[in-house]
C-alpha positions as CSV (number, residue, x, y, z in Angstrom):
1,X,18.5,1.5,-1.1
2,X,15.4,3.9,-2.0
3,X,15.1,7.1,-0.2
4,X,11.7,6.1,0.9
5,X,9.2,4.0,0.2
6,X,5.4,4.5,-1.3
7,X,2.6,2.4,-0.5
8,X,-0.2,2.7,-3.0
9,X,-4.1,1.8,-1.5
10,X,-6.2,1.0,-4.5
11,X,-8.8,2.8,-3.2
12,X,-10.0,6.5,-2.7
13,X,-9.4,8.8,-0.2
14,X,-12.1,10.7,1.5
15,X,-14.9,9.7,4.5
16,X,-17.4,8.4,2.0
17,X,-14.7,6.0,0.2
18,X,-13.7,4.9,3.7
19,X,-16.8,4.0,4.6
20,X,-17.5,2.3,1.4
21,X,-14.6,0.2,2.2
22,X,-14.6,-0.5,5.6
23,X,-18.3,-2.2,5.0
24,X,-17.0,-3.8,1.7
25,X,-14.2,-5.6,3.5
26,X,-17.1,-6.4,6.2
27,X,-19.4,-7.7,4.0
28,X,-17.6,-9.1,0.9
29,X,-13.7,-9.4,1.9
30,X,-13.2,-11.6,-1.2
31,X,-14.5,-9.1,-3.4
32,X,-12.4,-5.9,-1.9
33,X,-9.7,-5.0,-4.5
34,X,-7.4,-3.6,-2.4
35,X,-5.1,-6.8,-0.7
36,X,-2.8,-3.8,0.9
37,X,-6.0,-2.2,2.6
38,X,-7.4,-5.6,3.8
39,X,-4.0,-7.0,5.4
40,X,-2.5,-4.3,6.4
41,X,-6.0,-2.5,8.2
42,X,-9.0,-4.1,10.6
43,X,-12.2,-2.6,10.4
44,X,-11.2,1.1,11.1
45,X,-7.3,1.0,11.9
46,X,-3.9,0.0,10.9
47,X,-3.0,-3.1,12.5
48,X,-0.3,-2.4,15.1
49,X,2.2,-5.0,13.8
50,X,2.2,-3.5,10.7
51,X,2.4,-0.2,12.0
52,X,5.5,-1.5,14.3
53,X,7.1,-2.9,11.5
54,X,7.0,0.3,8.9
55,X,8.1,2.2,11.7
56,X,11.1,0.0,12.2
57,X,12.1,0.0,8.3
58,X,15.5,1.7,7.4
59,X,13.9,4.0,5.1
60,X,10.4,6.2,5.7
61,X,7.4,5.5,4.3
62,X,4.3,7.2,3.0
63,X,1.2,6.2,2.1
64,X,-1.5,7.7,-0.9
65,X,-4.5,6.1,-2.1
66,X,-5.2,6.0,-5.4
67,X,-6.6,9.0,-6.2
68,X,-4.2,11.1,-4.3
69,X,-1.3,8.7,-6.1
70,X,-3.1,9.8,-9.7
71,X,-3.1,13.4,-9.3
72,X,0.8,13.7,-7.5
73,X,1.9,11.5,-10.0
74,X,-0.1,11.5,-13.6
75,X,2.6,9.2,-15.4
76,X,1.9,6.7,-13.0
77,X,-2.2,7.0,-12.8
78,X,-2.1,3.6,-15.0
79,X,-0.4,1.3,-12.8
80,X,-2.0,-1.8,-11.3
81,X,-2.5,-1.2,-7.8
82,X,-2.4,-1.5,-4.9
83,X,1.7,-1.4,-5.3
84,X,4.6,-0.2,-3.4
85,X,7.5,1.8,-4.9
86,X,10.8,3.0,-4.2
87,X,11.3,6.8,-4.4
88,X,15.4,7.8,-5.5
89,X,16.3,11.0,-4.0
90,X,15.6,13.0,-7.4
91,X,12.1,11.8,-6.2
92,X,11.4,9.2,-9.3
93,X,9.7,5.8,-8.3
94,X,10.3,2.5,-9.8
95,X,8.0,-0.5,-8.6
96,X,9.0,-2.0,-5.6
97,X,6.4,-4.2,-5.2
98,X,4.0,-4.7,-7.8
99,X,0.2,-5.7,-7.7
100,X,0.1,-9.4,-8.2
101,X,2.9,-9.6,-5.3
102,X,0.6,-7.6,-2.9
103,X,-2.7,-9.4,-4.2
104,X,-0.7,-13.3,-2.9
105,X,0.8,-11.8,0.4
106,X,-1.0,-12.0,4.0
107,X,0.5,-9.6,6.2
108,X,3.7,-11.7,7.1
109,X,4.4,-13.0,3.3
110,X,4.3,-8.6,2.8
111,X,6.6,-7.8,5.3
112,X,9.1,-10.6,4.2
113,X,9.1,-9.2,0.3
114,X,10.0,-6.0,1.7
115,X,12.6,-7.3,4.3
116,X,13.8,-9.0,1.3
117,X,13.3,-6.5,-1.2
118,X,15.5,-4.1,1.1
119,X,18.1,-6.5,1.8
């Protein structure tokens, strides 16, 4: 079992990028290329089962959006996100759940693979 897990947004950090997104999703939610943002977020906050269910997890788990995920980890920068990893206690990830998993999942089908994922 990981130490922790990391959730990946692919998309920025910042007011300006939020607010980019929050209208994109709005406006054009087939368009918005981030499927953990969009099922796992309303219009300006995490949705509580989500937030009940991370909190419930065996393991913590963190959160970074893409640019903050580029600069802590550089080797990683290229990755398809959005994604999910597991962090080992020497800190290394390996992909936990990769992009095309995340991109197919509403919010149940997400919390499944990870139930699943964890078992």
């Amino acid at each position: 079992m990981p130490q922790r897990l990391l959730f990946v947004y692919n998309a920025d950090a910042g007011l300006l990028a939020v607010l980019k997104d929050t209208f994109h999703k709005i406006l054009s939610p087939a368009t918005y290329a981030c499927a953990l943002c969009a099922v796992t977020y309303g219009a300006t906050s995490m949705r509580p089962e989500w937030r009940a269910f991370i909190k419930k997890l065996p393991v913590p788990v963190d959160f970074l959006h893409r640019d903050e995920f580029a600069r802590a980890y550089p080797v990683w920068a290229a990755h398809p996100l959005p994604a999910a990893f597991a962090v080992a206690e020497t800190g290394a990830l390996k992909p936990f759940i990769e992009a095309e998993e995340m991109n197919a999942a509403d919010l149940n089908g997400l919390m499944e693979l990870v139930r699943q994922k964890l078992a």
